[in-house]
C-alpha positions as CSV (number, residue, x, y, z in Angstrom):
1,X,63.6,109.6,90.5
2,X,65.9,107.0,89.0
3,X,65.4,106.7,85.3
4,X,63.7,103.0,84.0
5,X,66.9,100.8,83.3
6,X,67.6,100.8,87.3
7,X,64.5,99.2,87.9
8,X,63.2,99.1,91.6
9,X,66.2,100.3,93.2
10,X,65.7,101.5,96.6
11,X,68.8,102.8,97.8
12,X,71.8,104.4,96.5
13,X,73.3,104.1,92.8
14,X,76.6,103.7,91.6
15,X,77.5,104.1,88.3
16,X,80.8,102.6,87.1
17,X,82.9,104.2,83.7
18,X,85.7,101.8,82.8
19,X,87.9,103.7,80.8
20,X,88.3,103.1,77.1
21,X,90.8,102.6,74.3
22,X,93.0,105.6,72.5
23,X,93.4,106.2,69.1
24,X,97.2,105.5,69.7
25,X,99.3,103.4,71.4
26,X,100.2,103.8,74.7
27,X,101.5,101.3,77.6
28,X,101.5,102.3,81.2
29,X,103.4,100.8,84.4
30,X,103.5,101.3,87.8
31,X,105.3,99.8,90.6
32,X,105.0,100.9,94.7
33,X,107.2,98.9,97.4
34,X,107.4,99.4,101.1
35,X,109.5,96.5,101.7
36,X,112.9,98.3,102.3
37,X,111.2,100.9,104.3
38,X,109.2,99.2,106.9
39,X,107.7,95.4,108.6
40,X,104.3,96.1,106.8
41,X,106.0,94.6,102.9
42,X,103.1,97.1,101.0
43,X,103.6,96.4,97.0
44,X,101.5,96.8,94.1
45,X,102.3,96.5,90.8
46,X,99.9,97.2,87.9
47,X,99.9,98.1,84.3
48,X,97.8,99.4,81.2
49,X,98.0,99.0,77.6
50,X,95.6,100.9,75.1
51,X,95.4,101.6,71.6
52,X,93.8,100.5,68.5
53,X,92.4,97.1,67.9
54,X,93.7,97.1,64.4
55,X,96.6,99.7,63.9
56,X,95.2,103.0,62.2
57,X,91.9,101.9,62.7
58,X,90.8,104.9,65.6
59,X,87.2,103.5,65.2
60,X,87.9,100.0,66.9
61,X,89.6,100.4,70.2
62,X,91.0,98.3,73.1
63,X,91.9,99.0,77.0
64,X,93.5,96.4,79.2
65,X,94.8,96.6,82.3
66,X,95.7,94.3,85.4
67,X,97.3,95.2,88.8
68,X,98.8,92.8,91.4
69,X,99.1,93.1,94.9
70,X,100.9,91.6,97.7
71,X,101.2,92.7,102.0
72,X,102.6,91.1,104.5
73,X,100.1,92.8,106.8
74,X,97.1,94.2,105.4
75,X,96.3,95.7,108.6
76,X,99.0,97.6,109.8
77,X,98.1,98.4,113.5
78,X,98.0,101.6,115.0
79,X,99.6,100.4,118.4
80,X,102.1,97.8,119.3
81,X,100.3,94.4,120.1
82,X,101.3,93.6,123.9
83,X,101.1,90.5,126.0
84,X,103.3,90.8,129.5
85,X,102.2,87.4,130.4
86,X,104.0,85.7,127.8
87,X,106.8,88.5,127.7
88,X,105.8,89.0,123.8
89,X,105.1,92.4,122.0
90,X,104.3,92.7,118.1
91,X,104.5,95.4,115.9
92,X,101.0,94.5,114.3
93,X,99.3,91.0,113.7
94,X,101.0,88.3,113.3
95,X,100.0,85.9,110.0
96,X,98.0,88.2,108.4
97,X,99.1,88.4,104.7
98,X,96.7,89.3,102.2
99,X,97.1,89.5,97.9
100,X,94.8,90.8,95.3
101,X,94.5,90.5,91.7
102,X,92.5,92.7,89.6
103,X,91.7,92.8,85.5
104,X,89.9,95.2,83.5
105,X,89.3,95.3,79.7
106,X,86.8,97.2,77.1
107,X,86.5,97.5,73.3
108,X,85.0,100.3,71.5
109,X,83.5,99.6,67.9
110,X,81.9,102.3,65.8
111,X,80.2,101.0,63.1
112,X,78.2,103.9,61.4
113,X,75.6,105.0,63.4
114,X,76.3,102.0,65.9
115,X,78.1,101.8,68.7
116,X,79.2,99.0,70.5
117,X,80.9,98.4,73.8
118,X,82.4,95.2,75.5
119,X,83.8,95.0,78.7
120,X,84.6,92.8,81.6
121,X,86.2,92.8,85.3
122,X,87.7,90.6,87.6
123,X,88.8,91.0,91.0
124,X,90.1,88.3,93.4
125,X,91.1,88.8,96.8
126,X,92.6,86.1,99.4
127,X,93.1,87.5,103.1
128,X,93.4,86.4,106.7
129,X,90.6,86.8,109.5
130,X,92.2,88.6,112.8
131,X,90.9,86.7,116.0
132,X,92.8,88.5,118.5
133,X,92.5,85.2,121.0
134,X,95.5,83.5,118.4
135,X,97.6,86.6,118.0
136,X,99.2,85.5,121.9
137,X,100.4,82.0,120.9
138,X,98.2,80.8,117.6
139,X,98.3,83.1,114.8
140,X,99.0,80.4,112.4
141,X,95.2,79.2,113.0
142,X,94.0,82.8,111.9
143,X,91.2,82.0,109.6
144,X,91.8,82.6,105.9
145,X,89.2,83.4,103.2
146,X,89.2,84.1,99.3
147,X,86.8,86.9,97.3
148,X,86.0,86.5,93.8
149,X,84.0,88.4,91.5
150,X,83.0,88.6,87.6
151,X,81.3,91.6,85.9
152,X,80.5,91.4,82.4
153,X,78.6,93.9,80.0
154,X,78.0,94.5,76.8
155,X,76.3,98.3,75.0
156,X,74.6,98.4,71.4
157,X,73.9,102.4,70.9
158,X,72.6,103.9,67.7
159,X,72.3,107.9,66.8
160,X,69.2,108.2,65.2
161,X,69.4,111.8,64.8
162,X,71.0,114.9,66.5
163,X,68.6,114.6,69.7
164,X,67.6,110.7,69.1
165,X,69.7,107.5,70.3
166,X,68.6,104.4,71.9
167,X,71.1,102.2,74.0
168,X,70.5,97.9,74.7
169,X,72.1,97.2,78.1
170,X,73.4,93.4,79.0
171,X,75.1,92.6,82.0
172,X,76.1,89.6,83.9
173,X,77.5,89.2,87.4
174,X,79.0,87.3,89.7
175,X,80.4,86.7,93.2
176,X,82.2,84.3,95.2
177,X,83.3,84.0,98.9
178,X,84.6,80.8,101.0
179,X,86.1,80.9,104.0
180,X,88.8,78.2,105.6
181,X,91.4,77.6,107.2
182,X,94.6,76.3,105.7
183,X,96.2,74.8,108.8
184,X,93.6,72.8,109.9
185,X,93.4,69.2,108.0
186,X,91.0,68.0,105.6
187,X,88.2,66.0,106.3
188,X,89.8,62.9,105.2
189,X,92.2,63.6,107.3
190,X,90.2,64.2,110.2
191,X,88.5,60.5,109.4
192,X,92.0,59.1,109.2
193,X,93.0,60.3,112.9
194,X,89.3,59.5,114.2
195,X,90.1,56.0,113.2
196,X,93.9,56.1,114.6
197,X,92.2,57.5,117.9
198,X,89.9,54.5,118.0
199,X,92.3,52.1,117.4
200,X,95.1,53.8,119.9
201,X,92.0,53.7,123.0
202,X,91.0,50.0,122.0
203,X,95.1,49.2,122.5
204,X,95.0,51.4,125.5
205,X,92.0,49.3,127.2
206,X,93.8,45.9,126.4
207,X,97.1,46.8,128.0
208,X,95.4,48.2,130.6
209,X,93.2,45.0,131.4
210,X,96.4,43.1,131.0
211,X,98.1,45.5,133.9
212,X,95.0,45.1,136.0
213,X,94.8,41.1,135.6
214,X,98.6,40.6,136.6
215,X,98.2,43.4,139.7
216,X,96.1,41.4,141.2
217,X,98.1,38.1,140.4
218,X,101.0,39.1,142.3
219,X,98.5,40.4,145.2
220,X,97.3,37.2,145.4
């Protein structure tokens, strides 16, 4: 069985390690590109940094890290998208664009027989929804939505003795989703042309009234 601190889970369990800070310094990049190679414009760029919170202190530790991502399609088909009765073949979807941000940080902090942990991550992800119906004439109507989400935790340990320790586990969480779509106007705006489309039919019925009344003038 699942040990007490997982409460009344029912399913399956997983168990994150962020990793932590060294004892020396150490800063990490890393870049990957597809745009010279292919349509698909792949990238991701990210980079770490680690090392000691205060230098030559290896008891107080810091990891940070944050990676960036951009595609021009995040959904690289397998097949060529064909329609013969337009006379229009794609390589993959049309509009569909998708970026990504992600953070992650932690601080180690022994203090004796204590041991304290802080970390946090955030992740944020804006992406198109295929409908296969645009892809012929309307992608630019593809639906669009964004992802967000905040983990937060914090870790008190203390060693009591070579076969005693107790941990104190705090966590908060939190996620995020709306969906939209970024070419189709705002609600004010939608008032706006309501009121445009009034105004335009209560024109239309005048002139034509006035086009009925002098029709049958010149009949008569």
């Amino acid at each position: 069985g699942y040990e007490a601190k997982y409460g009344q889970a029912q399913s399956g369990i997983i168990n994150v390690t962020t990793k932590s800070g060294q004892p020396t310094y150490s800063i990490l990049g890393d870049l990957v590109t597809s745009s010279f190679t292919d349509d698909y414009g792949y990238n991701l760029y990210a980079g770490t940094i680690s090392g000691p919170i205060i230098p030559g202190v290896e008891g107080q530790t810091i990891f940070l890290s944050a990676e960036r991502g951009w595609f021009q399609d995040a959904d690289p088909t397998a097949i060529e998208l064909s329609f013969p009765s337009v006379g229009k073949t794609y390589n993959g979807y049309q509009n569909n664009p998708a970026e990504v941000w992600r953070f992650s940080g932690k601080t180690n902090h022994r203090l004796g027989d204590f041991t304290i942990n802080l970390g946090g991550l955030y992740n944020d992800r804006t992406a198109k929804v295929i409908d296969y119906r645009y892809q012929k004439n309307n992608s630019k109507f593809n639906g669009e939505f964004n992802e967000s989400n905040v983990s937060l935790n914090a870790r008190i340990s203390q060693t009591v003795s070579s076969t005693t320790y107790w941990n104190f586990n705090l966590g908060y969480k939190m996620y995020d989703f709306e969906r939209y779509n970024v070419d189709m106007p705002n609600q004010e705006k939608i008032e706006q042309e309501k009121k445009e489309l009034k105004l335009a039919n209560y024109i239309l019925d005048i002139d034509s009234k006035t086009e009925d009344s002098s029709y049958m003038y010149i009949h008569d």
